[in-house]
C-alpha positions in Angstrom: -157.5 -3.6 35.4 -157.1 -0.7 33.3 -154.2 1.9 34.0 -155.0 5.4 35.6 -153.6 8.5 34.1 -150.7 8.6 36.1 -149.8 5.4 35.4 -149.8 5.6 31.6 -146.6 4.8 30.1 -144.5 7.8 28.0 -145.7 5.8 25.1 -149.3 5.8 26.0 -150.2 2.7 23.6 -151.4 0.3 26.5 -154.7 -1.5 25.5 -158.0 -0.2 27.5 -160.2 -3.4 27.8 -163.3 -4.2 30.1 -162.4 -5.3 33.8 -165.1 -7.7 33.7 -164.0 -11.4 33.4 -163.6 -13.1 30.5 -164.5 -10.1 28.7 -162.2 -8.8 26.2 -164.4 -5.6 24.8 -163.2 -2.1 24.5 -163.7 -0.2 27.8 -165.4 3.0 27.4 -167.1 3.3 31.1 -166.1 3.1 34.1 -167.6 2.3 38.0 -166.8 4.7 40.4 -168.2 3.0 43.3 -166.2 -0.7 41.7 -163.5 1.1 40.5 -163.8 -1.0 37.5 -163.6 -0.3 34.1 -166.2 -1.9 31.5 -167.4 -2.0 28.2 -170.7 -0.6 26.8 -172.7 -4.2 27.3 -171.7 -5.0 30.6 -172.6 -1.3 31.7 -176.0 -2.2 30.7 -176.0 -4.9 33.1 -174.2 -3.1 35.4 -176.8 -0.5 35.8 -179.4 -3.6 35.8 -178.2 -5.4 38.8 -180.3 -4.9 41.7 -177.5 -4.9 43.9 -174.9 -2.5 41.5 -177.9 -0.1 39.8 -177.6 2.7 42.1 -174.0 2.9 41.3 -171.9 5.8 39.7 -170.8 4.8 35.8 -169.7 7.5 34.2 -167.2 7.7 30.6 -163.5 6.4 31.3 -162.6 10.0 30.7 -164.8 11.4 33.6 -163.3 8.5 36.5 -162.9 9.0 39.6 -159.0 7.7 40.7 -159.2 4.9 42.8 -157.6 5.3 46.5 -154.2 3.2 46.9 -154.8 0.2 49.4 -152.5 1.8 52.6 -153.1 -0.1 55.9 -152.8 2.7 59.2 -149.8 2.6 60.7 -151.2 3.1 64.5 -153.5 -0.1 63.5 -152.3 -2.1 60.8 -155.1 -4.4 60.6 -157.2 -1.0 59.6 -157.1 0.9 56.0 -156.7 4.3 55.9 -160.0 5.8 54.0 -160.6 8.6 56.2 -158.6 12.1 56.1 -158.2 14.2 59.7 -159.3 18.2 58.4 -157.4 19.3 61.4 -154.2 17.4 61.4 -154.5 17.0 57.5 -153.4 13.2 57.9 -154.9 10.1 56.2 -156.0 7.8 59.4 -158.3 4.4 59.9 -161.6 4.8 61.6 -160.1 3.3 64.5 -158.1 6.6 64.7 -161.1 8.7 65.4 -161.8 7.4 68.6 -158.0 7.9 69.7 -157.6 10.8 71.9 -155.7 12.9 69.3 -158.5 13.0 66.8 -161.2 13.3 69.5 -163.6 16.4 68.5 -162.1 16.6 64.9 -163.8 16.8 61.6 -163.6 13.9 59.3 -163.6 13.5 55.7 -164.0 10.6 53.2 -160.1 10.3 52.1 -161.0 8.7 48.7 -162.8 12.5 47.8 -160.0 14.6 49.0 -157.7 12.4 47.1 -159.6 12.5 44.3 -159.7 16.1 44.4 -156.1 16.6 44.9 -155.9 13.9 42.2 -157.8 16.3 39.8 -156.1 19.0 41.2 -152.6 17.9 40.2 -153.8 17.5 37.1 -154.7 21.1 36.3 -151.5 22.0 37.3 -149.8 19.6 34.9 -152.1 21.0 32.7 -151.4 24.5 33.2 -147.9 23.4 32.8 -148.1 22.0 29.7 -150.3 24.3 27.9 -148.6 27.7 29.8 -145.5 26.9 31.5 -143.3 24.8 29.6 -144.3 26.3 26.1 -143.6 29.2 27.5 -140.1 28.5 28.8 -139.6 27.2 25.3 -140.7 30.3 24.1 -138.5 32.2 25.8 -135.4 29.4 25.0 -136.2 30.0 21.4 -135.9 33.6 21.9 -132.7 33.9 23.9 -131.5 31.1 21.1 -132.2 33.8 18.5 -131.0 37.0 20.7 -127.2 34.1 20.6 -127.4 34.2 16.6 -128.1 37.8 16.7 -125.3 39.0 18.9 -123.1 36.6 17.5 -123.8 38.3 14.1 -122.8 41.6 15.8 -120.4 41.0 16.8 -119.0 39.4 13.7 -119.7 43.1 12.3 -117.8 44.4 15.0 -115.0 42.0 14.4 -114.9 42.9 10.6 -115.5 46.3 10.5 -112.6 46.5 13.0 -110.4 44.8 10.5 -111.4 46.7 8.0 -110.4 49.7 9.4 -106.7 48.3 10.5 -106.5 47.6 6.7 -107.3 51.0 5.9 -104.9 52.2 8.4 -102.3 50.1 7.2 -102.7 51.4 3.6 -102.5 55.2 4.8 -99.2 54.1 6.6 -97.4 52.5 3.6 -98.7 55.7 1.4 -97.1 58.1 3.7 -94.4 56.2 4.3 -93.4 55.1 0.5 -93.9 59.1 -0.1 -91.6 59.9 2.5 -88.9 57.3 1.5 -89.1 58.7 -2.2 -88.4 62.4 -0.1 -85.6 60.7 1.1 -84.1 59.8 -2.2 -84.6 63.1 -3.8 -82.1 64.8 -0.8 -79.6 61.5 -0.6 -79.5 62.5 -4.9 -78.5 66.1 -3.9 -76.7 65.8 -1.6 -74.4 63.2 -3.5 -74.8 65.5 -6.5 -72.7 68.7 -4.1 -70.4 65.7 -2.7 -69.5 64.6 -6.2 -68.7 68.2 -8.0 -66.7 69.0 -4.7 -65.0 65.8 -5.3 -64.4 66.5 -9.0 -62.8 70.0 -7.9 -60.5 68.5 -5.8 -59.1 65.8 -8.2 -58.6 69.0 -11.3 -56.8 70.6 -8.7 -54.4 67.7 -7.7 -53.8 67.4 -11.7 -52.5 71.1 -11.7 -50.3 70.2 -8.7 -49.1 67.7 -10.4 -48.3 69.9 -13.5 -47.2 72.6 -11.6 -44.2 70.0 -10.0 -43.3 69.1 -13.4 -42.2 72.9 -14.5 -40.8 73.6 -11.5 -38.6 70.2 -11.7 -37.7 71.5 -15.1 -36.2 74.7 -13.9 -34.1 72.9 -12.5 -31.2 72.7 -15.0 -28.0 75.5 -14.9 -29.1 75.4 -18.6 -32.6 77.3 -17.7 -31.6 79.9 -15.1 -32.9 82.3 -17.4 -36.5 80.6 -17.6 -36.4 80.4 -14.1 -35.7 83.8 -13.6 -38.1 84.8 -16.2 -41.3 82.8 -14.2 -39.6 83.7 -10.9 -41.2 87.2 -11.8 -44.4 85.8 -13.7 -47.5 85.0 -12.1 -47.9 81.7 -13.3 -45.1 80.7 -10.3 -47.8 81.5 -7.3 -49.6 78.5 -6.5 -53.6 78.6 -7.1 -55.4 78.1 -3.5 -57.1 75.0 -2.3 -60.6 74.8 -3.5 -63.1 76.1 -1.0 -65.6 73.0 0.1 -68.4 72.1 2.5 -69.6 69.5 4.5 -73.5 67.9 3.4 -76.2 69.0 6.2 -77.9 65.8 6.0 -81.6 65.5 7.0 -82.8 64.5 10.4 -85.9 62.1 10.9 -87.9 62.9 13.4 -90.2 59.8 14.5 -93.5 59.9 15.4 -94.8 60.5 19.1 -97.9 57.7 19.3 -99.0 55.5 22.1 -101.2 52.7 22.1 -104.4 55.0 23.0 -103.3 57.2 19.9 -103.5 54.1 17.1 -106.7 52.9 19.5 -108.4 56.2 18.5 -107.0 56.2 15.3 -108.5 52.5 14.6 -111.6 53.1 16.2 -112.7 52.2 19.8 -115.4 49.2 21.1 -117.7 50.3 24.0 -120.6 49.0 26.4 -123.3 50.8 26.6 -123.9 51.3 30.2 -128.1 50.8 29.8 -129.7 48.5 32.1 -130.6 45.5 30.3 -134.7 44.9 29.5 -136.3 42.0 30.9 -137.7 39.9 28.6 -142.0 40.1 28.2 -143.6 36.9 29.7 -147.2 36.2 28.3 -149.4 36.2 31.4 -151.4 32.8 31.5 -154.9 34.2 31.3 -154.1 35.4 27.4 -152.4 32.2 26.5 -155.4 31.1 24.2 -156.5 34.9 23.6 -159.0 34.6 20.9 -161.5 37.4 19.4 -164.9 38.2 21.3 -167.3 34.8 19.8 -170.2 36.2 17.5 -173.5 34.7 19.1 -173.3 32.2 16.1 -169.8 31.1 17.1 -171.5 30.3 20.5 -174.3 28.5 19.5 -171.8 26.5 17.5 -169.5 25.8 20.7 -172.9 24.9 22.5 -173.3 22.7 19.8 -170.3 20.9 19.9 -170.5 20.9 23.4 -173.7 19.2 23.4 -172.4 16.5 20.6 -169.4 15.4 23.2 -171.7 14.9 25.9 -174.1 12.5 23.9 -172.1 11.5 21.3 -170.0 7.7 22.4 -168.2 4.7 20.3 -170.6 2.5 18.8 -170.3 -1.1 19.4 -171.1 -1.6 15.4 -170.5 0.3 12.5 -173.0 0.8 9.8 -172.6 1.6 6.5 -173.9 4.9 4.7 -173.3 5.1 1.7 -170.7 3.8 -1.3 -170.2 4.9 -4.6 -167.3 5.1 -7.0 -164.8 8.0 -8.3 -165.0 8.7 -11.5 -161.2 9.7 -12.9 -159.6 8.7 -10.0 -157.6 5.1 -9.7 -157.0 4.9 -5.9 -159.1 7.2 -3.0 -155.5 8.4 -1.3 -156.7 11.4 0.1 -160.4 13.2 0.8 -161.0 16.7 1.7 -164.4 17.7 2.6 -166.0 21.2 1.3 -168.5 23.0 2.1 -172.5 22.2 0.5 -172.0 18.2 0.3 -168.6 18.7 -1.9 -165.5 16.7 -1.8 -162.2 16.8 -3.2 -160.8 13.4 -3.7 -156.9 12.2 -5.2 -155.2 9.2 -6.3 -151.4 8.6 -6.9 -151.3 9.5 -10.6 -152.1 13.5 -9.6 -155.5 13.4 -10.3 -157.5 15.5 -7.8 -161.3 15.7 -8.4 -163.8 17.3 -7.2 -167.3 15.3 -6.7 -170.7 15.7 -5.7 -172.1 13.7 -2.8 -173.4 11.0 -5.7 -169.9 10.9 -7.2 -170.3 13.0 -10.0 -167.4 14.9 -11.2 -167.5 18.6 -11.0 -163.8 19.3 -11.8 -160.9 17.8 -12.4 -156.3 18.9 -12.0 -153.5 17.3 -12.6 -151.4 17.8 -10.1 -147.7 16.2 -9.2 -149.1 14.9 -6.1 -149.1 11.2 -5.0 -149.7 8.8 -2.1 -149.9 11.8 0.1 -152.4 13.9 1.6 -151.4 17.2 -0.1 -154.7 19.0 -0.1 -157.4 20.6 2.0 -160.3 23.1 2.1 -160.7 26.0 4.1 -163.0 27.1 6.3 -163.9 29.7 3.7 -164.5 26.9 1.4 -160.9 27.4 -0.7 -159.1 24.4 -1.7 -155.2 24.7 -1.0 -153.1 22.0 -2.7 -149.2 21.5 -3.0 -147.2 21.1 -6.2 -144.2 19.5 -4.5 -142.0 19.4 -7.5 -142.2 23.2 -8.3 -142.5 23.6 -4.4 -145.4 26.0 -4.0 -148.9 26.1 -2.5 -151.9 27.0 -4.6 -155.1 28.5 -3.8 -158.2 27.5 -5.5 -161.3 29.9 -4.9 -165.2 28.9 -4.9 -164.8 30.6 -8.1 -162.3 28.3 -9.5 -159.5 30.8 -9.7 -156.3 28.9 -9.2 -153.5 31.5 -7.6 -150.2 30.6 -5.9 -150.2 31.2 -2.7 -146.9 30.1 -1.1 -143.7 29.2 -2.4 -141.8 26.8 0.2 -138.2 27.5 -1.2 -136.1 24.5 -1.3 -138.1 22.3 0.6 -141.2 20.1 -0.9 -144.5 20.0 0.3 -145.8 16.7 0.9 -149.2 17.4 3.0 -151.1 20.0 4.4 -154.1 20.5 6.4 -156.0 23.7 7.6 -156.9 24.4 10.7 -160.5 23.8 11.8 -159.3 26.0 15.2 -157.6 29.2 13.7 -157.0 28.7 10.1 -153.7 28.2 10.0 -152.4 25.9 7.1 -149.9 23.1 8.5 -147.2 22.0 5.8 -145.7 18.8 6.3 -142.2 19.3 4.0 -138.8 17.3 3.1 -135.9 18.8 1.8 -132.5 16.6 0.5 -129.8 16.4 3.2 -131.7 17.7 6.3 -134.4 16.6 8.8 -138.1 16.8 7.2 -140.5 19.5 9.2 -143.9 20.9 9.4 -144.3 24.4 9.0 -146.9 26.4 10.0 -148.5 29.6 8.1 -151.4 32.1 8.6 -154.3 32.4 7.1 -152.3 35.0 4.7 -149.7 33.0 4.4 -146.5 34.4 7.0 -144.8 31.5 8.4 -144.9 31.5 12.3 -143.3 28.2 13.6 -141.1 25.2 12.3 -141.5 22.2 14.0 -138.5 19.6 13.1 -136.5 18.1 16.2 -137.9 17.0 19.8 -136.3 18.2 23.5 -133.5 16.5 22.9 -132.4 17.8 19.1 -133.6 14.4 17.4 -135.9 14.7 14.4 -139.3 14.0 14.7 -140.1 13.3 11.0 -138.8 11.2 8.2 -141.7 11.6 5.4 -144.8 13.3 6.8 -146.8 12.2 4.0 -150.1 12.8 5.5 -151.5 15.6 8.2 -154.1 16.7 10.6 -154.5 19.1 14.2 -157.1 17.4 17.2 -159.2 19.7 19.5 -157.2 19.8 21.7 -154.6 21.6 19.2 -152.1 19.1 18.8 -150.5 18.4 15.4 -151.2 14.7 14.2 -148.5 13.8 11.5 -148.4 10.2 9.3 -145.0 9.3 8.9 -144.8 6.4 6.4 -141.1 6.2 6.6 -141.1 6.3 10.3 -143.9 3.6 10.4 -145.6 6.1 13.3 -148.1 8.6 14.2 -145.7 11.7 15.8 -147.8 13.8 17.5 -146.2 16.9 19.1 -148.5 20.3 20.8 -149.3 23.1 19.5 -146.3 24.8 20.7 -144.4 22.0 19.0 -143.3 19.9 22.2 -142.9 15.9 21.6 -146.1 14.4 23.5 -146.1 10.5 21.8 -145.5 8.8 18.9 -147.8 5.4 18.4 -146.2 2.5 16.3 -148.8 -0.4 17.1 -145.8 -2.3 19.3 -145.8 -6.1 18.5 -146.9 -5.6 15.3 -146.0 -3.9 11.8 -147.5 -0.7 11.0 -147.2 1.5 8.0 -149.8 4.3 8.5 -151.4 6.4 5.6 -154.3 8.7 5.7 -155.1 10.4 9.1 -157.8 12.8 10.5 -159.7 13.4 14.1 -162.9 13.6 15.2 -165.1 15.7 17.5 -164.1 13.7 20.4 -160.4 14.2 19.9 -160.3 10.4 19.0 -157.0 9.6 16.3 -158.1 8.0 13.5 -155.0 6.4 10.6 -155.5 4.2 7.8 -153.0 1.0 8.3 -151.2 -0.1 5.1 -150.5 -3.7 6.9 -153.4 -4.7 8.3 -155.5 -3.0 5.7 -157.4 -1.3 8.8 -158.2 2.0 10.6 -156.8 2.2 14.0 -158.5 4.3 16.7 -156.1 6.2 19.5 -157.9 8.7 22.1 -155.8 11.9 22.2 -152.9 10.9 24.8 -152.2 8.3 21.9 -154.2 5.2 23.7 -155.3 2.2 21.5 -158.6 2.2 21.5 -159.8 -0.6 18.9 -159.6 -1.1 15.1 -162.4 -0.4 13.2 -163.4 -1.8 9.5 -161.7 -4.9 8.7 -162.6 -7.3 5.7 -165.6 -8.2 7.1 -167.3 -5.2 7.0 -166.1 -5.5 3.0 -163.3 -2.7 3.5 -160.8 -3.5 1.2 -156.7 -1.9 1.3 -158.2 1.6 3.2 -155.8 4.4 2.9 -157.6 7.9 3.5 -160.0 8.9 6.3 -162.1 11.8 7.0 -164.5 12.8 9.4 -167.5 15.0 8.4 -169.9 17.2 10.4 -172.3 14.6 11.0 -169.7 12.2 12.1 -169.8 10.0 9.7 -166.4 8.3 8.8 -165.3 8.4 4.9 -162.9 6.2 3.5 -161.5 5.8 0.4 -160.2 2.8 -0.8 -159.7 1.4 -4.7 -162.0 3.5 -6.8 -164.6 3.4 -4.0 -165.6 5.6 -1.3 -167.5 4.7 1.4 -168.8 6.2 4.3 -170.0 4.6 8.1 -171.5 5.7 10.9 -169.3 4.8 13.8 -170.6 7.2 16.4 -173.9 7.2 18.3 
């Protein structure tokens, strides 16, 4: 029996097949009244069946869940299927005659469950598209507001330095000037010291003299030269040299405190203001989009209308086939606008074609096995030169601008959106985890999407790109041998790897179902996923003369393109 939602594994690769016995077909219905999933055939004869006709079959998408098998525990024998209104309990209908459920209103339990079931959904829903991305949002921006305070306070941290150097050089100025001061008065004052010392030592010498004469008056034989300087002036003795003690200078130190050379560096303060709460996006203008023109409704009526008729078909027929010209392998297709098609191959060669495979233009480009172009919905073609690393923009005109240069990172593969325009560039770059980075329609980046919740990349070599309806971005990953498909707010929801089996996926796109379709290099086959990453079936093989298919496209009549060799060819796979 096939798995209910809440029981599909994180994975979500488990095969949906037909409950029926012995039957092994896809299941794309399901019984509401059996609880029993089927495929297309054995609806038919569902809805035949005297007994089964009047029955409730609806798409597997639109089930009702089934009740879980509890037996009553006042009765055991008895199931619970019924659901007390008043004492909100789940009971048997033995219960009801009891006398505490006498006089209460009873409902079916399998529709309140069902509605609680659907209602648990919406919130998981409302968590996923609102709360959590959200949250994220808000982790990313207190994750910036940490590199932005950080980087303040890095200026802080420098500028205070700077200043302390500053300081410091103003100090050694004034004090090397002041220790040159200093010199000049130690000079002078040794200068004073030194004459006064001189003085003294001429003065000792005429002492000395002076002894000597008078030692020579001595002699009887000089009284008369005794007598004679007795009476002459040049026997007073000269007075003692007047001198003075230096006044040396007196250093006065500074009067500072720690405040003072706090105010002289420069001081750090809080600023007492109250801090802002951060701006939470109300739900309601999560998706806020402009006002729809009346022809944007008729085309969401449209659409509408085309995913309420529109179902797998159990066979695939084949449109149309015709062959390339100037092109040696069909790696990648991108539709345009009034039945034109660009088409690569892994020389560089991207061509542009008619519906009949005539050549209207032709580029070489340094593109390869990759899906590295795609038209706009105002008919451009954008392509990626991955070698040069920049995005170009070819107009309806054929005027070939560039439009974005990626910096050091190549662009592999890009895809604009069918939802808001945006282009989404899946990119490697030597040394670091690849990415896919999203721009506007003008060409701003807004969002990088690179590691999962827990900080492991997502990507190796996302070679080949696409968004669902639903908004979620499909990536290729040769390298990785998976499809990694992450939301639009760039959260991890699966990654599908065909388990049991190899797979090396190429070309991918989705269609207006929200169905996951990727070209497999292995098997040489396109594998069908739902959106929540579910195997559905493989469609083309070499039966239906499908030969080594490695792009897909979906166009607005549904019909599936792939390219493959030289040849294109295009089935009808819906009905």
């Amino acid at each position: 029996m096939a798995l209910s939602e809440s029981q599909v594994p994180p994975d979500a690769q488990h095969y949906l097949v037909c409950g029926t016995e012995d039957c092994e077909r896809n299941c794309q219905f399901y019984c509401n009244d059996c609880h029993q999933p089927m495929c297309e055939q054995c609806r038919n004869e569902h809805q035949k069946n005297t007994k089964t006709k009047s029955h409730e079959v609806v798409p597997y998408k639109q089930r009702k869940r089934p009740l879980p098998v509890e037996q009553c525990k006042i009765h055991p024998t008895k199931e619970m299927v019924l659901l007390c209104e008043e004492c909100q309990i789940p009971i048997c209908y033995k219960c009801t005659a009891t006398k505490e459920h006498r006089g209460h209103a009873f409902t079916d339990l399998e529709i309140d469950f069902d509605e609680k079931v659907s209602l648990c959904h919406e919130e998981i829903a409302k968590i996923r598209n609102y709360f959590e991305p959200t949250s994220q949002d808000l982790k990313k921006e207190i994750a910036g507001d940490v590199t932005e305070i950080k980087k303040i306070m890095e200026g802080i941290r420098t500028s205070m330095k700077a200043e302390a150097e500053s300081v410091k050089k103003l100090v050694d100025t004034v004090t090397s000037e002041n220790i040159k001061q200093v010199g000049k008065i130690e000079q002078s004052l040794l200068e004073t010291l030194n004459g006064q010392n001189q003085e003294i030592d001429d003065y000792i010498t005429y002492l000395n003299d002076l002894i000597k004469t008078f030692y020579g008056y001595l002699s009887p034989s000089n009284i008369e030269q005794i007598t004679s300087a007795l009476k002459s002036e040049s026997f007073i003795i000269r007075p003692i040299p007047e001198t003075s003690k230096p006044v040396p200078p007196i250093f006065t130190a500074g009067q500072h405190s720690k405040e003072d050379v706090a105010k002289l560096l420069g001081i750090i303060t809080v600023p007492n203001n109250k801090p802002e709460n951060r701006k939470i996006k109300p739900m309601e203008t999560v998706s806020t989009q402009l006002k729809p023109t009346e022809k944007q409704r008729k085309q969401d009526r449209e659409k509408s209308y085309v995913k309420q008729t529109l179902s797998l078909s159990s066979s695939f027929t084949k449109v149309r086939k015709y062959t390339v010209p100037g092109v040696d392998d069909v790696f990648h297709i991108s539709l345009g606008k009034s039945g034109r098609l660009w088409v690569s191959d892994i020389h560089g060669n991207l061509v542009q074609t008619d519906l009949q495979g005539n050549q209207l233009q032709e580029i070489q480009t340094s593109g390869q096995d990759e899906g590295y172009h795609t038209v706009t919905q105002d008919g451009d073609l954008i392509y990626t030169d991955k070698y040069n690393k920049v995005i170009y923009r070819i107009t309806p005109d054929n005027t070939i601008t560039e439009f974005i240069k990626t910096g050091g990172w190549e662009p592999l593969s890009i895809y604009s959106s069918h939802i808001n325009g945006d282009l989404l560039v899946g990119m490697i770059k030597g040394g670091e985890p690849s990415k896919v980075t999203r721009y506007n329609k003008t060409g701003t980046e807004k969002q990088n999407i690179q590691r999962d919740n827990k900080g492991q990349p997502l990507y190796k070599y996302p070679h080949y790109i696409t968004e669902n309806i639903n908004g979620d971005v499909c990536v290729s990953d040769a390298n990785k041998h998976a499809v990694v498909v992450v939301d639009k707010s760039g959260q991890h929801r699966f990654s599908y790897t065909r388990q049991g089996s190899e797979f090396n996926p190429y070309g991918i796109c989705t269609d207006v179902l929200g169905h996951i379709l990727v070209c497999d290099d292995i098997s040489e086959t396109v594998h069908l996923l739902d959106q929540d990453g579910q195997f559905l079936s493989l469609l083309l093989a070499e039966q239906q003369g499908v030969g080594w298919p490695c792009s897909v496209c979906v166009d607005d009549e549904n019909n599936l393109w792939v390219g493959q060799s030289i040849i294109n060819t295009v089935y009808k796979y819906l009905q």
